[in-house]
C-alpha positions as CSV (number, residue, x, y, z in Angstrom):
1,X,-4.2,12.7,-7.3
2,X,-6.4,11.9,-4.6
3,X,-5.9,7.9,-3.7
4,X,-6.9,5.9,-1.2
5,X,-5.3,2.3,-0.2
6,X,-6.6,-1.0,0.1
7,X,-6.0,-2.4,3.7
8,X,-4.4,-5.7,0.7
9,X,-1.4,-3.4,0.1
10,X,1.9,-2.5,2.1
11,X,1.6,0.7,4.3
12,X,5.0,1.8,2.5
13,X,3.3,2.8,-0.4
14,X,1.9,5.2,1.0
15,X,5.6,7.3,1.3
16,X,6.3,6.1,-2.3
17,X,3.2,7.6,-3.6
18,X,3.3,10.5,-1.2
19,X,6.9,11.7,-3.0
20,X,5.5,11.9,-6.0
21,X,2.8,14.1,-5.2
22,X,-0.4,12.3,-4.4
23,X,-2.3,12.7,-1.3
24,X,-3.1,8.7,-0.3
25,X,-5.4,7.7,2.3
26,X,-5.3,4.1,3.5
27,X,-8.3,1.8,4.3
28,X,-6.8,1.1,7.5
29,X,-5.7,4.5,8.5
30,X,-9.8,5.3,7.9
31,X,-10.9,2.2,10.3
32,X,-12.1,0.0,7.7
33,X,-10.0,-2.9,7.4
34,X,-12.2,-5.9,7.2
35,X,-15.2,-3.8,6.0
36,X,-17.5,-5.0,3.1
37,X,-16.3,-3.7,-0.3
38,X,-19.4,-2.1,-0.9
39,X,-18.9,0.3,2.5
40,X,-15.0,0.8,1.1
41,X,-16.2,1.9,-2.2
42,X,-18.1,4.2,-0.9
43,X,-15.5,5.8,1.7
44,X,-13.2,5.8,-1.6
45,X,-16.1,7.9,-3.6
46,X,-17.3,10.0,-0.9
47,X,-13.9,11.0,-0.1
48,X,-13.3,11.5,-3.6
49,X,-10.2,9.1,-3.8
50,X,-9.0,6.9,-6.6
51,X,-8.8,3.5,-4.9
52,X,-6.1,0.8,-5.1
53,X,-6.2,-2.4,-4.5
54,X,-5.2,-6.2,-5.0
55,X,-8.6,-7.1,-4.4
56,X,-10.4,-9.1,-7.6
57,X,-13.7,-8.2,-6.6
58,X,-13.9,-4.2,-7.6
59,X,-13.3,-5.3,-11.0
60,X,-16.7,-6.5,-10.9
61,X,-18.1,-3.7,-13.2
62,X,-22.1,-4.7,-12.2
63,X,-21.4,-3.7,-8.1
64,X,-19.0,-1.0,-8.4
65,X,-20.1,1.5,-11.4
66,X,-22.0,4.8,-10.4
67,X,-22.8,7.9,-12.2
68,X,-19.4,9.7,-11.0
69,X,-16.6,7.9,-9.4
70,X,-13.0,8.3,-9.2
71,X,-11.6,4.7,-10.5
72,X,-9.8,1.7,-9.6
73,X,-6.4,0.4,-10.3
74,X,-6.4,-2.7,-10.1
75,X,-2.9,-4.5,-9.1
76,X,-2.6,-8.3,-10.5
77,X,0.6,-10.1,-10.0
78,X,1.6,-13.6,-10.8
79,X,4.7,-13.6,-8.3
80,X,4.0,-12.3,-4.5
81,X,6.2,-10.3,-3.0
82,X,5.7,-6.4,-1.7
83,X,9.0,-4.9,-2.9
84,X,8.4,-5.6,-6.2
85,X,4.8,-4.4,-5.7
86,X,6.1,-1.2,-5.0
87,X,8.5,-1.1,-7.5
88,X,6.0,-2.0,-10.0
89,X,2.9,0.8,-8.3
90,X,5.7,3.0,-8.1
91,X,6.9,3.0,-11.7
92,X,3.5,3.2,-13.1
93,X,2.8,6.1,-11.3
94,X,5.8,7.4,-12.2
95,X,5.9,7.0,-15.9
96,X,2.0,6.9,-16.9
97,X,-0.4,10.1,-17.3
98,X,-2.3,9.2,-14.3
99,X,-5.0,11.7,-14.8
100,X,-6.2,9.8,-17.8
101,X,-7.2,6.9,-14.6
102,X,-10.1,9.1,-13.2
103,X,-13.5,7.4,-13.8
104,X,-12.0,4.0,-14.9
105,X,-10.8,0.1,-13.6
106,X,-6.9,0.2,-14.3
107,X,-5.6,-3.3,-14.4
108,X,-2.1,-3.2,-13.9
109,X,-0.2,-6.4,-14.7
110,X,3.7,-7.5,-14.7
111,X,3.2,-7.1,-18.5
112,X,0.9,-4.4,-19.3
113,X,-1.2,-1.6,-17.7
114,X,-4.7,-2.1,-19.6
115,X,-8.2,1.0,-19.0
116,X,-11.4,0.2,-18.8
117,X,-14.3,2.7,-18.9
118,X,-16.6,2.1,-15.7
119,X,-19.9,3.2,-16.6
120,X,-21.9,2.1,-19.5
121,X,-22.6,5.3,-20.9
């Protein structure tokens, strides 16, 4: 899977993803850190990368839904703390059909890992 990282999570999940097969960009990597979401989406879409971030905002189905996207996983802890954010990315990557994720918000809690279609049709 194609992925690209929000400049809100730890550069070392780039490795952790990148051993188990994905090719992940990062926000930061690209030069947009600090950019608009709007002008991250669309790096994310043009680039054709699944996007992952901590960021509330792209759950905002209304400003980030177009005909054909490739998703959003959406990462929502209660406790801070990066290892066990990338313990917790990692395993989900590692034990979920990722390829189900394409074209959808995936909100992945401590608890549960809940999909959401993205556009309204």
């Amino acid at each position: 899977m194609n992925l690209k990282l929000d400049e809100n999570l730890p550069e070392r999940l780039v490795g952790v993803l990148a051993r188990l097969g994905h090719d992940v960009d990062t926000v930061r990597r690209e030069g947009l850190a600090g950019e608009a979401d709007e002008h991250v989406w669309q790096a994310a879409q043009s680039a054709r990368r699944f996007l992952i971030t901590q960021d509330l905002d792209f759950s905002d189905l209304r400003r980030f839904t177009t005909q054909t996207h490739c998703g959003v996983l959406l990462v929502r802890r209660r406790r801070p703390g990066r290892d066990a954010l990338l313990y917790h990315v990692r395993n989900a990557f590692a034990s979920e059909d990722v390829t189900k994720w394409s074209n959808r918000l995936v909100v992945l809690t401590e608890r549960k890992l809940r999909m959401f279609p993205m556009s309204s049709s």
